[in-house]
VOGU-3710 file (C-alpha; in Angstrom, 3 decimals, decimal comma):
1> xxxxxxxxxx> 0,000/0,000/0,000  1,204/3,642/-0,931  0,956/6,274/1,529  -0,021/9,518/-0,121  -0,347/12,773/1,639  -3,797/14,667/0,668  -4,911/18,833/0,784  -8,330/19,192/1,305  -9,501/23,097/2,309  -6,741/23,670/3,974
11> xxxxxxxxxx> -5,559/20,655/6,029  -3,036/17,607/5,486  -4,332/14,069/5,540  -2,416/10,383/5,403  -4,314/8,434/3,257  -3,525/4,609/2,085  -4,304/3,859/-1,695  -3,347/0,702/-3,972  0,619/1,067/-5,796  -0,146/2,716/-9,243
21> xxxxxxxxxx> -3,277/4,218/-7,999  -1,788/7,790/-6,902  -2,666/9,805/-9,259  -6,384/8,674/-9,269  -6,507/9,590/-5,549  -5,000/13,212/-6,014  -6,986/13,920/-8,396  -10,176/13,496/-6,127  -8,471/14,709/-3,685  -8,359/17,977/-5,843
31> xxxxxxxxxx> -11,497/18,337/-6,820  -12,727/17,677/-3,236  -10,206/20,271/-1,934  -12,321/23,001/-4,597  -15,339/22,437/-3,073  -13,709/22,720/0,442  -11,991/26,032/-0,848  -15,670/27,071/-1,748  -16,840/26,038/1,261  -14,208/27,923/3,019
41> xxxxxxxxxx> -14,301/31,140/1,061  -18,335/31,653/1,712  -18,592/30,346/5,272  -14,891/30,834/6,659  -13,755/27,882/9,544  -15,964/25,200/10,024  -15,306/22,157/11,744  -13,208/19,203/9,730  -16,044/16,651/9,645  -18,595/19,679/7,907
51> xxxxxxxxxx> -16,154/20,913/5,334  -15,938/17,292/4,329  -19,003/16,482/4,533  -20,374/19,484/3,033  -17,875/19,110/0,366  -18,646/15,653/-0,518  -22,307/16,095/-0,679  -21,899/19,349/-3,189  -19,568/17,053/-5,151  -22,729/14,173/-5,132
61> xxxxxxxxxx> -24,750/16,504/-6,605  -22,557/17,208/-9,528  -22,180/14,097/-9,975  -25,688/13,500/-10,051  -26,546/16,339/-12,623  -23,765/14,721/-14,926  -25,272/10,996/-14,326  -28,673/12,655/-15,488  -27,087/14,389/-17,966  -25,814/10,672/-18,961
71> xxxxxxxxxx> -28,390/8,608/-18,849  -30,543/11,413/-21,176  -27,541/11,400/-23,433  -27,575/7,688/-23,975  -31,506/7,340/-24,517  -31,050/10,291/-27,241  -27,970/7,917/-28,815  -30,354/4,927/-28,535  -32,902/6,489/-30,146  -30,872/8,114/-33,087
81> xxxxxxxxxx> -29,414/4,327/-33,263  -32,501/2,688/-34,015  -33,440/5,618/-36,406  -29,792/4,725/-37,899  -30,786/0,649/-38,052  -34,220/1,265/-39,498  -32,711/3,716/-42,132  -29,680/1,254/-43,187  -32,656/-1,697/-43,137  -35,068/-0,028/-45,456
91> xxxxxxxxxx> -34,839/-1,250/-49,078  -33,249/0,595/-51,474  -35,448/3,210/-53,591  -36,970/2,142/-56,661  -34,608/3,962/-59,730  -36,709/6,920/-61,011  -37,424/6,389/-64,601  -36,501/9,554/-67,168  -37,961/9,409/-70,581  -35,911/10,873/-73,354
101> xxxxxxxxxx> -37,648/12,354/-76,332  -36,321/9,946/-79,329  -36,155/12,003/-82,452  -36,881/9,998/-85,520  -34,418/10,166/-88,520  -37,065/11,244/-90,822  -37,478/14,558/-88,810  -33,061/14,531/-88,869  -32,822/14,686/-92,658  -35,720/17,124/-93,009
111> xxxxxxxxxx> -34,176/19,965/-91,084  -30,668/18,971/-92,524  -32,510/19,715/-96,103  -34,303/23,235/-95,120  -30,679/24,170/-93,665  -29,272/23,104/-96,929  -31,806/25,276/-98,672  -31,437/28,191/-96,310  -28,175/28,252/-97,211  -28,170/28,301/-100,870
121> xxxxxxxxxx> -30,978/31,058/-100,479  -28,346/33,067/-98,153  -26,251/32,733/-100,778  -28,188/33,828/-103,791  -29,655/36,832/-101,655  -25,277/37,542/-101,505  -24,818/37,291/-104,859  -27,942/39,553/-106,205  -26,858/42,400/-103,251  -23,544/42,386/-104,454
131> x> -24,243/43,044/-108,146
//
Protein backbone atom coordinates (compact mmCIF):
# COMPACT_ATOMS: atom_id res chain seq x y z
CA UNK A 1 0.00 0.00 0.00
CA UNK A 2 1.20 3.64 -0.93
CA UNK A 3 0.96 6.27 1.53
CA UNK A 4 -0.02 9.52 -0.12
CA UNK A 5 -0.35 12.77 1.64
CA UNK A 6 -3.80 14.67 0.67
CA UNK A 7 -4.91 18.83 0.78
CA UNK A 8 -8.33 19.19 1.30
CA UNK A 9 -9.50 23.10 2.31
CA UNK A 10 -6.74 23.67 3.97
CA UNK A 11 -5.56 20.66 6.03
CA UNK A 12 -3.04 17.61 5.49
CA UNK A 13 -4.33 14.07 5.54
CA UNK A 14 -2.42 10.38 5.40
CA UNK A 15 -4.31 8.43 3.26
CA UNK A 16 -3.53 4.61 2.09
CA UNK A 17 -4.30 3.86 -1.69
CA UNK A 18 -3.35 0.70 -3.97
CA UNK A 19 0.62 1.07 -5.80
CA UNK A 20 -0.15 2.72 -9.24
CA UNK A 21 -3.28 4.22 -8.00
CA UNK A 22 -1.79 7.79 -6.90
CA UNK A 23 -2.67 9.80 -9.26
CA UNK A 24 -6.38 8.67 -9.27
CA UNK A 25 -6.51 9.59 -5.55
CA UNK A 26 -5.00 13.21 -6.01
CA UNK A 27 -6.99 13.92 -8.40
CA UNK A 28 -10.18 13.50 -6.13
CA UNK A 29 -8.47 14.71 -3.68
CA UNK A 30 -8.36 17.98 -5.84
CA UNK A 31 -11.50 18.34 -6.82
CA UNK A 32 -12.73 17.68 -3.24
CA UNK A 33 -10.21 20.27 -1.93
CA UNK A 34 -12.32 23.00 -4.60
CA UNK A 35 -15.34 22.44 -3.07
CA UNK A 36 -13.71 22.72 0.44
CA UNK A 37 -11.99 26.03 -0.85
CA UNK A 38 -15.67 27.07 -1.75
CA UNK A 39 -16.84 26.04 1.26
CA UNK A 40 -14.21 27.92 3.02
CA UNK A 41 -14.30 31.14 1.06
CA UNK A 42 -18.33 31.65 1.71
CA UNK A 43 -18.59 30.35 5.27
CA UNK A 44 -14.89 30.83 6.66
CA UNK A 45 -13.76 27.88 9.54
CA UNK A 46 -15.96 25.20 10.02
CA UNK A 47 -15.31 22.16 11.74
CA UNK A 48 -13.21 19.20 9.73
CA UNK A 49 -16.04 16.65 9.65
CA UNK A 50 -18.59 19.68 7.91
CA UNK A 51 -16.15 20.91 5.33
CA UNK A 52 -15.94 17.29 4.33
CA UNK A 53 -19.00 16.48 4.53
CA UNK A 54 -20.37 19.48 3.03
CA UNK A 55 -17.87 19.11 0.37
CA UNK A 56 -18.65 15.65 -0.52
CA UNK A 57 -22.31 16.09 -0.68
CA UNK A 58 -21.90 19.35 -3.19
CA UNK A 59 -19.57 17.05 -5.15
CA UNK A 60 -22.73 14.17 -5.13
CA UNK A 61 -24.75 16.50 -6.60
CA UNK A 62 -22.56 17.21 -9.53
CA UNK A 63 -22.18 14.10 -9.97
CA UNK A 64 -25.69 13.50 -10.05
CA UNK A 65 -26.55 16.34 -12.62
CA UNK A 66 -23.77 14.72 -14.93
CA UNK A 67 -25.27 11.00 -14.33
CA UNK A 68 -28.67 12.66 -15.49
CA UNK A 69 -27.09 14.39 -17.97
CA UNK A 70 -25.81 10.67 -18.96
CA UNK A 71 -28.39 8.61 -18.85
CA UNK A 72 -30.54 11.41 -21.18
CA UNK A 73 -27.54 11.40 -23.43
CA UNK A 74 -27.58 7.69 -23.98
CA UNK A 75 -31.51 7.34 -24.52
CA UNK A 76 -31.05 10.29 -27.24
CA UNK A 77 -27.97 7.92 -28.81
CA UNK A 78 -30.35 4.93 -28.53
CA UNK A 79 -32.90 6.49 -30.15
CA UNK A 80 -30.87 8.11 -33.09
CA UNK A 81 -29.41 4.33 -33.26
CA UNK A 82 -32.50 2.69 -34.02
CA UNK A 83 -33.44 5.62 -36.41
CA UNK A 84 -29.79 4.73 -37.90
CA UNK A 85 -30.79 0.65 -38.05
CA UNK A 86 -34.22 1.26 -39.50
CA UNK A 87 -32.71 3.72 -42.13
CA UNK A 88 -29.68 1.25 -43.19
CA UNK A 89 -32.66 -1.70 -43.14
CA UNK A 90 -35.07 -0.03 -45.46
CA UNK A 91 -34.84 -1.25 -49.08
CA UNK A 92 -33.25 0.59 -51.47
CA UNK A 93 -35.45 3.21 -53.59
CA UNK A 94 -36.97 2.14 -56.66
CA UNK A 95 -34.61 3.96 -59.73
CA UNK A 96 -36.71 6.92 -61.01
CA UNK A 97 -37.42 6.39 -64.60
CA UNK A 98 -36.50 9.55 -67.17
CA UNK A 99 -37.96 9.41 -70.58
CA UNK A 100 -35.91 10.87 -73.35
CA UNK A 101 -37.65 12.35 -76.33
CA UNK A 102 -36.32 9.95 -79.33
CA UNK A 103 -36.15 12.00 -82.45
CA UNK A 104 -36.88 10.00 -85.52
CA UNK A 105 -34.42 10.17 -88.52
CA UNK A 106 -37.07 11.24 -90.82
CA UNK A 107 -37.48 14.56 -88.81
CA UNK A 108 -33.06 14.53 -88.87
CA UNK A 109 -32.82 14.69 -92.66
CA UNK A 110 -35.72 17.12 -93.01
CA UNK A 111 -34.18 19.96 -91.08
CA UNK A 112 -30.67 18.97 -92.52
CA UNK A 113 -32.51 19.71 -96.10
CA UNK A 114 -34.30 23.24 -95.12
CA UNK A 115 -30.68 24.17 -93.67
CA UNK A 116 -29.27 23.10 -96.93
CA UNK A 117 -31.81 25.28 -98.67
CA UNK A 118 -31.44 28.19 -96.31
CA UNK A 119 -28.17 28.25 -97.21
CA UNK A 120 -28.17 28.30 -100.87
CA UNK A 121 -30.98 31.06 -100.48
CA UNK A 122 -28.35 33.07 -98.15
CA UNK A 123 -26.25 32.73 -100.78
CA UNK A 124 -28.19 33.83 -103.79
CA UNK A 125 -29.66 36.83 -101.65
CA UNK A 126 -25.28 37.54 -101.50
CA UNK A 127 -24.82 37.29 -104.86
CA UNK A 128 -27.94 39.55 -106.21
CA UNK A 129 -26.86 42.40 -103.25
CA UNK A 130 -23.54 42.39 -104.45
CA UNK A 131 -24.24 43.04 -108.15
Amino acid sequence: MAEVEIHIGGRVFEVACQEGEQHFLQSAAKMLDNEAQVLTSQIGRIPEARMLLMAGLMLADKTAGVEDRLRELEAELATKQQELEALQNQPAPEPEKIQVAVIPPEVTDTLAELAARAEALAASVEEKASV
